[in-house]
N, C-alpha and C positions, 0 to 999 in steps of 0.2 A: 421054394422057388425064388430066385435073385429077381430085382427089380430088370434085369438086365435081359434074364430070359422072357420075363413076362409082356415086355415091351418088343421084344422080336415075335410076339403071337397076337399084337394088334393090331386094329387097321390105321390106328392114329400112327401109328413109327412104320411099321413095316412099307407099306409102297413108296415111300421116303426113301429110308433104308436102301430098298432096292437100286432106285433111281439114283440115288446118290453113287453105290456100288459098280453100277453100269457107267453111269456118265466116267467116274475114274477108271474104270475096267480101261473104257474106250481112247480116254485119252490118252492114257499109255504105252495102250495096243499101237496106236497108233505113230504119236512119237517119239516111241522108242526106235519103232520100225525104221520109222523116215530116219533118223539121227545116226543108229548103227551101220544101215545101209549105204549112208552117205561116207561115214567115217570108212567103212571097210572094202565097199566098193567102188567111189566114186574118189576120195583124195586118195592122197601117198605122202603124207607131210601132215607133220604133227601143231607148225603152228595151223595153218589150211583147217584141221581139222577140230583143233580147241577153237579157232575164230567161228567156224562155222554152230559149232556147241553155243559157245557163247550167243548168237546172232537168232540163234532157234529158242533158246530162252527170254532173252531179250523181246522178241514179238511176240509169245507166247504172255509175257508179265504186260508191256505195256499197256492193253486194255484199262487193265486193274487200274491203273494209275490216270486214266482218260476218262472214263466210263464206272466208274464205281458209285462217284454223288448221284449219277443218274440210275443206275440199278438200285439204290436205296430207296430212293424215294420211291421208285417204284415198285419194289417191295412193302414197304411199310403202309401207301397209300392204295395199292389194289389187291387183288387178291394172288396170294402166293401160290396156292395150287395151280393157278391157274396160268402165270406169268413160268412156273415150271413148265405144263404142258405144248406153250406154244413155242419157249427155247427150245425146248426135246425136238421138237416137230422141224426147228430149223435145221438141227444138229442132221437129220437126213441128209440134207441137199448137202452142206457143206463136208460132210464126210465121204458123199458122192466124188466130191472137186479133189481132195485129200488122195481117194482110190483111184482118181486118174494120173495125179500124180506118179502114185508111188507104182500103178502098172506102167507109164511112160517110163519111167527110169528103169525097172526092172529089164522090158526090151532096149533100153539104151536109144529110145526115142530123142531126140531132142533135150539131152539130161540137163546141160548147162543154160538152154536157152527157155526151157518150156518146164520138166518135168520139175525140177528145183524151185523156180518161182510158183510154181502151182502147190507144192508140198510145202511152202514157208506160206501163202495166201491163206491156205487150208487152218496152218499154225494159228496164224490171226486170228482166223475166224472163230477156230477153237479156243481161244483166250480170251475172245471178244462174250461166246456162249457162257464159259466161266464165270468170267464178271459177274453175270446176270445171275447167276445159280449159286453166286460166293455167298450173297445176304443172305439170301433166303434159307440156302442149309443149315444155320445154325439160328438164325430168327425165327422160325417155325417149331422148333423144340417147345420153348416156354408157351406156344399157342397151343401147342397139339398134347405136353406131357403135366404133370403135375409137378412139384414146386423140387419133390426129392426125389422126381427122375430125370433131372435134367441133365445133371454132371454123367448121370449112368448113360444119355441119349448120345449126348456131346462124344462119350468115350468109344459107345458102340459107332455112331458115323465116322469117329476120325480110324478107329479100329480098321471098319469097313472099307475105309478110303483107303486105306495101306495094304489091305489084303487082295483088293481089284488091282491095286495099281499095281501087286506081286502077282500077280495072274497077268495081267495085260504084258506087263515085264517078261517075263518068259514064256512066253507066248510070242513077242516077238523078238526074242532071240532064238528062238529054235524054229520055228513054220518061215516055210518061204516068204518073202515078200509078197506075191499075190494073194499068197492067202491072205496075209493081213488085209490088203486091200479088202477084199470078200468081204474081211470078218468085221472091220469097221461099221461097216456100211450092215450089215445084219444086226450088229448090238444097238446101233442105232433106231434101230425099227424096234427093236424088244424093248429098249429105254423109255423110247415113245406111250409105249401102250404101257408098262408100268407106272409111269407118270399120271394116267388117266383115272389109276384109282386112289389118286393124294386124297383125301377128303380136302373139303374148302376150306382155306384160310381167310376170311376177308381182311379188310383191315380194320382197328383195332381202337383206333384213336380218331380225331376228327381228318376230316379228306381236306388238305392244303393242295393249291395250284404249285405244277412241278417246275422246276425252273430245268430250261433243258438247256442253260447255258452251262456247258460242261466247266469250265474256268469257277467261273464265278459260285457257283455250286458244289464246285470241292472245296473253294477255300469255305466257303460259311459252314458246311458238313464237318470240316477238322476243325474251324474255329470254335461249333458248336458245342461236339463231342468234346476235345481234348483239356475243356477245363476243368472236368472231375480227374481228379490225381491220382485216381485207383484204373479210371478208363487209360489215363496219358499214360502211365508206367508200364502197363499192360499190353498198349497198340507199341509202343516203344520197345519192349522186353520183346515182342511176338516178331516184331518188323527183324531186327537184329538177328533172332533166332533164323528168319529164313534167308537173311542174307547167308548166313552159313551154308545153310540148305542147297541155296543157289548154285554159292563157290565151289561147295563140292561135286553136285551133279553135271556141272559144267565140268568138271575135271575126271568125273567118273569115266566115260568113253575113251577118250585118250591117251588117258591114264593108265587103263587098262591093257594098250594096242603097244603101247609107245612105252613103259616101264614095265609091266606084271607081263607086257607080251605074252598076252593072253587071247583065245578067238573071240569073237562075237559072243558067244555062251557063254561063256566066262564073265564077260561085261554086263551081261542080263544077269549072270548068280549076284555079280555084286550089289546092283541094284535089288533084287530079290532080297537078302540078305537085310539093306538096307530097309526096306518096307516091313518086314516080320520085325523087323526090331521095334521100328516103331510102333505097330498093331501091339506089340507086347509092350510097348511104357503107356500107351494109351489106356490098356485094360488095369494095366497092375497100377498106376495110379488112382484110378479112382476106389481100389482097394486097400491103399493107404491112407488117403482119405474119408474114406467108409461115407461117400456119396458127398462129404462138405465143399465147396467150392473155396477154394484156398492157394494160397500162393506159397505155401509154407515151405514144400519142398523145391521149389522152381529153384533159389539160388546153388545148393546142394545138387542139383540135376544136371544143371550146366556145368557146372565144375566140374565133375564127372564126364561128362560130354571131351571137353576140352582134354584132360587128361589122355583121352580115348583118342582124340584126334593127333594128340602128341603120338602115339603108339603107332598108332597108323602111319603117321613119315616116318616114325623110327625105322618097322619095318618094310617100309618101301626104301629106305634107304638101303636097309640092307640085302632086299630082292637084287637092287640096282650091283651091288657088289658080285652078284651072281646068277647075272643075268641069264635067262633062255637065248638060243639064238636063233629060236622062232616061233610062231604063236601057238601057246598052247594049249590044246583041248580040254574039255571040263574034268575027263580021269588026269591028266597028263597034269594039270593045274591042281587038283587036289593030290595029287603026289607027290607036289613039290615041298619041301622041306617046311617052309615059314607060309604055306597056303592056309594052314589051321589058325595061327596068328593071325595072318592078315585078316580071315573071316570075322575073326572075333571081333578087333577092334571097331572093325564095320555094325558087328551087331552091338558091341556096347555104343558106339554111339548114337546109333539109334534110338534105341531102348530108353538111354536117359534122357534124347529127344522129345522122346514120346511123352517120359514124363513132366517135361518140362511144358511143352508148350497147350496140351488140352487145358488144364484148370486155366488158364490165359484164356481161353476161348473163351469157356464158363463163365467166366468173370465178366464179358463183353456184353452175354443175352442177360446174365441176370442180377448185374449191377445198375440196369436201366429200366425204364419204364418199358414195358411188354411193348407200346407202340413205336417207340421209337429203337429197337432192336435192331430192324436192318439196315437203319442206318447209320447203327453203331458200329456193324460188320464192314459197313460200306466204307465208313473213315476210317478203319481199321483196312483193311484193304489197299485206300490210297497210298499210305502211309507204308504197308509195306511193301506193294509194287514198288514205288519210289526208291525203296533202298534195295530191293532185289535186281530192279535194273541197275542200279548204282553199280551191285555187285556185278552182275554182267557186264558192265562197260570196264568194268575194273580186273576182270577174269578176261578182258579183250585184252586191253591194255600191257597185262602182265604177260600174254601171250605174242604182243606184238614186240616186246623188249627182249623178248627171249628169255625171258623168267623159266627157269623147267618146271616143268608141271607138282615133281614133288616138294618143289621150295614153295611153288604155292601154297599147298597144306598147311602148311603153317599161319596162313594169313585166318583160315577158320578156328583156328587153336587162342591167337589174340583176340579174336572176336567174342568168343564164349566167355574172357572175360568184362566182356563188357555187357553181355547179356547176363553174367550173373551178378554183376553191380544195380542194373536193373531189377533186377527180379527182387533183391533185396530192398530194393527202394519199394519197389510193390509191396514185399511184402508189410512191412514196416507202416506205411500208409494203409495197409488193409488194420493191422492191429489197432492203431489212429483211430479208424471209423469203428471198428469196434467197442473201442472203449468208450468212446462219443455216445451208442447206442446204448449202450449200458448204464450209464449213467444220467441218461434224458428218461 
């Protein structure tokens, strides 16, 4: 029996697990919904419709970048089951505000003046819940698992997180949009009450006074953190990586309407696509590394990655040469000539996504002392909301200049080389410490 399965038949991992699984389920369910819906029924214009991409990421990240010193600290100073059970319990109401939204819009209530600002509020609010829930998902591992299930813990939640978020994904590319509404607001309530069987985390270390001055608390958080050189390389290599993440997903929607002229379902498989790749570098990593927390393959991953994203404008350059000339259905889309290609490149880069960026995680909860964990996560967090919104303001930008959407791709392709110069530098400095150990 793998460490992997035996930890999905405990009580220590499994309501975690779950909660984790749901809260991603939900979040996607959700906005996906709002973002496809908006792009396919509410604009007719492709920048209108990247700006608004852009704008829905953007408030979705900022929390992260506001609110993270403060989710640390209180992570690591109270108890974490218990700081999950009372965000769960919020996540009700606020997916409430979300379902009224996305029912206003659906009847064409007041879209531009009411149901819109109510489904970008809902955003926030959902990004604001995240925050809270970013520490503690991976700081709770080394509390609840043993020393050589951690890498296996880390791989199944990030697995986890990829396979809700390919559920919630096509789920709201094929169900109405009310139903979404429904279905939010129902996984919420089942999120709730799996929450309630987390076993107690308390904290860990001694209880310091929290500073709730949000400013002044992230700097001393990243000034804290970022002077171990295996933690700096790591929040640095991992920030980068999801500025990629960002540019793409920001480009995925319109991309698909506006070039692959492709329907809404089409736009959910790619995302779909995108998510199993990842669930698959998350797993096969830690099978490469046969449970070590290691950075060894991170440069080699990326590079890979980037390759893949080259591939990807190749062939979207060359869909563009032979264009559809109108949106086309999920058979109508897999029958198209270069559709098998274009999949691929979606899944390879994923895949080496995947395995790029989990052992980074690992490296965050257990290159530090068990108590100060979440707010390892939490400077790690700042750091790369910071540059995810960077990338959103910059995926605006390129849209407001009239950049086409495929020449952006390429801006994720230079990017992976600078996440694999990173990762090198990790790695490099992890060998450093190793030798250090070895010889004291």
């Amino acid at each position: 029996m793998t460490i992997s399965t035996q930890l999905l038949q405990r009580r220590r991992f499994l309501p975690l697990f779950v909660t984790q699984l749901l809260n991603a389920f939900n979040d996607n369910l959700y906005k996906t919904a709002m973002v496809l819906f908006v792009v396919y029924s509410v604009y007719n214009d492709e920048a209108a419709e990247g700006g608004f991409s852009a704008i829905a990421s953007a408030l979705f990240i900022l929390p992260y970048f506001l609110l993270s010193a403060l989710a640390g600290q209180l992570a690591d100073m109270r108890d974490k089951a218990a700081i999950i059970r009372t965000v769960k319990a919020c996540e009700i109401l606020l997916m409430c505000i979300g379902a009224a939204g996305l029912f206003l819009a659906w009847r064409g209530i007041a879209v531009h003046e009411l149901a819109i600002p109510l489904m970008l509020f809902a955003l926030l609010l959902t990004g604001i819940q995240s925050t809270f829930l970013g520490p503690i998902k991976y700081a709770i591992l080394p509390q609840h698992l043993k020393k050589d299930e951690v890498l296996a813990g880390t791989g199944l939640v990030e697995a986890g997180t990829y396979i809700a978020i390919l559920a919630g994904t096509i789920l709201a590319g094929w169900i109405p949009v009310e139903w979404a509404a429904a279905g939010i607001i129902a996984t919420s309530v089942v999120g709730y009450l799996s929450a309630r069987q987390i076993p107690a985390a308390p904290a860990m270390g001694a209880i310091e006074p929290i500073d709730r001055n949000v400013l002044r608390s992230s700097i001393r958080l990243i000034r804290d953190t970022m002077h171990d050189r295996q933690i700096f390389y790591a929040i640095i290599a991992i920030s980068f990586f999801w500025t990629i993440g960002t540019v793409l997903f920001i480009q995925f929607p319109p991309l698909a309407k506006n070039v692959i002229m492709a329907s809404k379902e089409v736009a959910s498989l790619f995302l779909v696509v995108f998510s199993v790749g990842v669930a698959i570098g998350s797993v096969g990593i830690n099978v490469l590394l046969k449970g070590r927390v290691s950075a060894r393959f991170g440069p080699a991953s990326v590079l890979v990655m980037g390759v893949f994203v080259v591939a990807f404008y190749a062939v979207c350059r060359l869909w563009e040469a032979d264009q559809p000339t109108q949106l086309l259905s999920v058979s109508e889309f897999i029958a198209w000539p270069t559709a098998t290609f274009l999949l691929l490149t979606l899944l390879g880069i994923a895949i080496a996504g995947g395995m790029f960026v989990v052992p980074l995680y690992a490296f965050l909860t257990t290159r530090v002392a068990p108590e100060k964990a979440a707010r390892t996560i939490a400077a790690n967090n700042i750091v790369n909301s910071g540059a995810m919104v960077a990338g959103s303001i910059l995926a605006g930008l390129l849209n407001a200049l009239g950049i086409s959407l495929t020449e952006q791709v390429l801006l994720s392709a230079f990017m992976c080389l600078i996440s694999a110069w990173l990762a090198r530098k990790l790695f490099r400095t992890e060998c450093e410490a190793n030798l250090a150990e070895q010889t004291t």
